[in-house]
C-alpha positions as CSV (number, residue, x, y, z in Angstrom):
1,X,173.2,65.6,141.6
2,X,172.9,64.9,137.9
3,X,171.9,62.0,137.0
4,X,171.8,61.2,132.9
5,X,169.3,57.7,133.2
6,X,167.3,56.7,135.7
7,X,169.0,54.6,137.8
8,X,172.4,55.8,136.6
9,X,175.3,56.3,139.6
10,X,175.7,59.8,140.0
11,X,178.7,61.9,138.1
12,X,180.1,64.7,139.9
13,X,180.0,68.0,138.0
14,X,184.3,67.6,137.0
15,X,184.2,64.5,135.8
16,X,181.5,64.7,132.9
17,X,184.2,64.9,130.4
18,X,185.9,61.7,131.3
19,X,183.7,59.3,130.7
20,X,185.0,60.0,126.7
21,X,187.9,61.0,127.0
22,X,189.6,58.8,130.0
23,X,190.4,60.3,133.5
24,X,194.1,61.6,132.8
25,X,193.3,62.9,129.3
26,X,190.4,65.7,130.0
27,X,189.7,68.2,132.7
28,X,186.7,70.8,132.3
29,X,187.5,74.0,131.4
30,X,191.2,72.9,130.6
31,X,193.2,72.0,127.6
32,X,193.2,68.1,127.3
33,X,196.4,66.5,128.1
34,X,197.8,63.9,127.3
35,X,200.4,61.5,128.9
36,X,203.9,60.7,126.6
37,X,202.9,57.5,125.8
38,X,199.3,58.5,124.6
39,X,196.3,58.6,126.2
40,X,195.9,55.3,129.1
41,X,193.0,53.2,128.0
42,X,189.6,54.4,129.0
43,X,186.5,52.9,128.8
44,X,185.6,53.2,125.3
45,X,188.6,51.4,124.6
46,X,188.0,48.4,126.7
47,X,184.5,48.3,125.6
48,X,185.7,48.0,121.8
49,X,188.9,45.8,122.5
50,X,185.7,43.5,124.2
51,X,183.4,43.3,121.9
52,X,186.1,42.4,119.0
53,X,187.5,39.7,121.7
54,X,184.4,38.1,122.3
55,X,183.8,37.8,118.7
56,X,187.2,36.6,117.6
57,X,186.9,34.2,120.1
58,X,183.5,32.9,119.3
59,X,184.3,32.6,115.8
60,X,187.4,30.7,116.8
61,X,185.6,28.5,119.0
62,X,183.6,27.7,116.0
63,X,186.1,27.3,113.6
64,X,188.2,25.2,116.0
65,X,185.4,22.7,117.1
66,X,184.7,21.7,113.3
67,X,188.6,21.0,112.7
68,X,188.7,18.8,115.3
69,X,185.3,17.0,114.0
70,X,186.5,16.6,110.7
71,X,190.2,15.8,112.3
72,X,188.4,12.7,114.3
73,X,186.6,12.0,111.4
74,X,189.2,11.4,109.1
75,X,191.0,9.7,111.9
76,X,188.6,7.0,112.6
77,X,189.4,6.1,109.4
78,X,192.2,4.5,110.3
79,X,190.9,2.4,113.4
80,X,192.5,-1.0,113.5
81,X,192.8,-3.4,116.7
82,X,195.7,-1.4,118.3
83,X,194.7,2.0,117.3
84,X,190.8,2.3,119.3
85,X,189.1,5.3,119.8
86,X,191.0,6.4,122.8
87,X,193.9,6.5,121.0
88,X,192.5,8.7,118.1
89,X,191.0,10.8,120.3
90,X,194.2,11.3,122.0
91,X,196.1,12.0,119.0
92,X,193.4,14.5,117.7
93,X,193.5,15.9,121.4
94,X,197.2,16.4,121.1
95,X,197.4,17.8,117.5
96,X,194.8,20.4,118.7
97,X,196.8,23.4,119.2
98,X,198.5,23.5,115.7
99,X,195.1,23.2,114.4
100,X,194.3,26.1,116.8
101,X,197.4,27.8,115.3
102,X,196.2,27.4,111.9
103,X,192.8,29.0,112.4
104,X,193.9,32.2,114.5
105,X,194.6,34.7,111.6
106,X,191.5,33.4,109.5
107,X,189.6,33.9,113.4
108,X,191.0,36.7,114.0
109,X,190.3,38.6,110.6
110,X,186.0,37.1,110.7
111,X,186.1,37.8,114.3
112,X,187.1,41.6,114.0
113,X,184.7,41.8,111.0
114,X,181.9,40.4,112.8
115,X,182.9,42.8,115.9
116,X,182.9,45.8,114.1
117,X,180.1,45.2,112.1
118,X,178.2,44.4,115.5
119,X,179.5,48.1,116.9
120,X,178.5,49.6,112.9
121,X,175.1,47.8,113.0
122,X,174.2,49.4,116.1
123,X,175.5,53.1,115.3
124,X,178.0,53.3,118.5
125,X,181.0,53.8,115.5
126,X,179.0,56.5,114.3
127,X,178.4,57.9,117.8
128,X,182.1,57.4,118.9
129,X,182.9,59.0,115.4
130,X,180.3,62.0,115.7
131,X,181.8,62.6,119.4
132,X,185.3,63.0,118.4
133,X,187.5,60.0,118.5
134,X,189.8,59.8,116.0
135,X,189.7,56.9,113.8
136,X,193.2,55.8,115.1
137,X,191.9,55.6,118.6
138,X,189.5,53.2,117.5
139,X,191.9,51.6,115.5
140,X,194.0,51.2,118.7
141,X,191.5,49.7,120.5
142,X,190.7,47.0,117.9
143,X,194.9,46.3,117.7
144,X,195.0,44.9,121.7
145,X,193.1,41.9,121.2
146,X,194.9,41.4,118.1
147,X,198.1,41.7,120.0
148,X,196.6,39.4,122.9
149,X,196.4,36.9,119.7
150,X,199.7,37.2,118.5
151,X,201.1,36.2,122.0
152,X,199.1,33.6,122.0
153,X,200.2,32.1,118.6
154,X,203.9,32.7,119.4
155,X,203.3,31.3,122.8
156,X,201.5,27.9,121.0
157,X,204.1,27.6,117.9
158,X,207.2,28.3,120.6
159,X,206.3,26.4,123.3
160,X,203.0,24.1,123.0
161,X,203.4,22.7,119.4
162,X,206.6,21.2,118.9
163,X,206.1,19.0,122.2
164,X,202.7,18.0,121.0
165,X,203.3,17.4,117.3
166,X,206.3,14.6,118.6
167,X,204.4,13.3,120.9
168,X,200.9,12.9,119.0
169,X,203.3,11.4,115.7
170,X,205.4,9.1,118.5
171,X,202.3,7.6,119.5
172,X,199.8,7.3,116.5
173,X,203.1,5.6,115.0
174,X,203.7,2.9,117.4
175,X,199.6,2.4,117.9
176,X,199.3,2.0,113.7
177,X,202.4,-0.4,113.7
């Protein structure tokens, strides 16, 4: 048995090469193939399309939660009799995802940033680099969560938006008048 770290699961002998390079694309002692498509995502790709997920969507988290805090804030400005502070925070509740909408490319471009710089900081690009993947496999794996993000801001300004926009307007309108 071979075992790399103590405490490590055992790898069999044939499958050494695959941890890198995915389970379809290597075999020892053969010529790497590779499927049509390109190679299937391995683990090196998830772990990068991770780590720039989780930091896209900790920076939008961020980013969100002080738009609405300075979107309740600015709306509190206009409390009268009829328009409390349920009503604001219903109509800041309901203009949410445009402000959502808003934020995800500026998100998106500090959260990649900060991802990569994490992966950079701690020499795994230069490891993944020095081991043979191609900068465009990397590059790949950076695009999915990126793609993940553009559904989800066609998904908000198709479907989400225009529903809440009306209704957050209808009713700040009739609670102001």
């Amino acid at each position: 048995r071979y075992r790399p770290l103590v405490g490590a699961s055992a790898v069999r002998r044939d499958r050494r090469a695959d941890l890198l390079l995915g389970a379809h694309s290597a075999q020892m002692g053969c010529v790497a193939y590779r499927s049509p498509g390109g190679a299937p995502m391995n683990r090196l790709d998830r772990y990068i399309a991770r780590q720039v997920l989780l930091s896209i969507l900790a920076v939008l988290g961020v980013l969100w939660g002080l738009s609405l805090l300075f979107a309740l804030i600015d709306e509190l400005t206009f409390m009268r009799a009829a328009y409390g502070v349920p009503e604001v925070l219903e109509n800041v509740l309901l203009t949410s995802p445009r402000r959502l909408y808003e934020l995800l490319p500026m998100g998106a471009l500090i959260g990649c940033l900060i991802g990569l710089g994490t992966l950079a900081s701690s020499s795994e690009l230069t490891v993944m680099r020095a081991s043979g993947v191609p900068l465009v496999r990397i590059v790949g794996a950076v695009m999915v969560p990126m793609l993940l993000l553009m559904v989800l801001g066609l998904a908000l300004s198709e479907f989400v938006m225009p529903k809440t926009e009306v209704l957050a307007d209808f009713k700040r309108d009739m609670a102001r008048n």
